[in-house]
N, C-alpha and C positions, 0 to 999 in steps of 0.2 A: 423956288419952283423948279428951278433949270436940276436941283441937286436929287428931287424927288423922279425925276424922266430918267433920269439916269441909274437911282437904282432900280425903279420897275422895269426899264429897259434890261440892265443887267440881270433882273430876275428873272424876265422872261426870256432868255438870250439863255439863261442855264437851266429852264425848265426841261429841255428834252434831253439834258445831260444826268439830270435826278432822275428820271425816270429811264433814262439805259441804265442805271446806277442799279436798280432792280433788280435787272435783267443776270446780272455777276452774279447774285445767290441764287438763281438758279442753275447757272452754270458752274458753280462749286457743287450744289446739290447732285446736279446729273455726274459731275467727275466723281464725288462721291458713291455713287451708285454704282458708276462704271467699276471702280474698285474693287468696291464688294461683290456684285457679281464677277469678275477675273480673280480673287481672290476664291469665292465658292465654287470656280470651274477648278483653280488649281488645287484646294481640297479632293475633291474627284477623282482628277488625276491622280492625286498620290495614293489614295485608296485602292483605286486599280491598278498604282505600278505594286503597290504592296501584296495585293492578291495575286499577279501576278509571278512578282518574288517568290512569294508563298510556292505557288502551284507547279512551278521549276525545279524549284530545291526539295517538292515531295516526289517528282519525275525523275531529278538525280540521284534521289534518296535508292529510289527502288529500280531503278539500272545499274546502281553500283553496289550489286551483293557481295561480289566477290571482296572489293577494299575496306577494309575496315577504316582507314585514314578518310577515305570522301565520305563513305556514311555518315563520319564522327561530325566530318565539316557539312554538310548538305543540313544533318539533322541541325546543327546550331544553327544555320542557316533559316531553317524555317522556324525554329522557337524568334530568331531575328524579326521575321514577318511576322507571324502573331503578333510581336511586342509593338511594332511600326502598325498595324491595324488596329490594337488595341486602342494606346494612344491616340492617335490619328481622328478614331471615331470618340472616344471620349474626353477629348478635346472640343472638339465638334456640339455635343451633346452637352458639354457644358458651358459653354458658347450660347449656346441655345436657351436655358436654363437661366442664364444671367439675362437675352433678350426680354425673356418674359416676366424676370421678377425686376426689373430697372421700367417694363413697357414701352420697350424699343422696337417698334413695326419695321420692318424691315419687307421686303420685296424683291423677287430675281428669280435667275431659274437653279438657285440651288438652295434654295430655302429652308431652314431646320425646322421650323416651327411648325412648321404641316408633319413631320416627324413624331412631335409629343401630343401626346390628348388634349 
């Protein structure tokens, strides 16, 4: 008898330890989330440093008429950017593409899937 109080006492003594035990998958889930969304802002960002790139190097494209040496570098420059957009966004896209044929929901404020039909 004395050995049966003891383990129901110990069971209920860890009962409210099982059940914060819960509570950690949710708080992977949210660090999970947090990721992905800081990961979708930093996609963004590089898209707008890349158009930015871009829209510099078509500025110095066309103030430097006179040099032939900075036109030659500005113009590769901005084939640069194009290439960094290209990429960038179709990685992205197919990112997205993978979400929906695995049927990974996903949610945040940079979301691809609102992107495809």
């Amino acid at each position: 008898m004395k050995k049966s109080v003891k383990i129901v006492a110990a069971a209920l003594w860890a009962l409210p330890f099982l059940a914060l035990a819960q509570v950690n998958t949710s708080y992977l889930s949210s660090l999970i989330n947090g990721a992905k969304t800081l990961l979708d802002q930093l996609v963004v960002f590089l898209i707008a440093l890349a158009v930015v790139w871009f829209i510099f190097n078509v500025i110095r494209y066309t103030m430097t008429a006179d040099d032939e040496d900075k036109k030659a570098s500005a113009r590769s420059q901005m084939i640069w950017g194009i290439i960094a957009i290209a990429v960038i966004v179709s990685v992205w896209g197919l990112v997205a593409i993978l979400q929906n044929i695995f049927g990974v929901n996903t949610t945040g404020a940079g979301n691809v899937n609102r992107l495809l039909p």
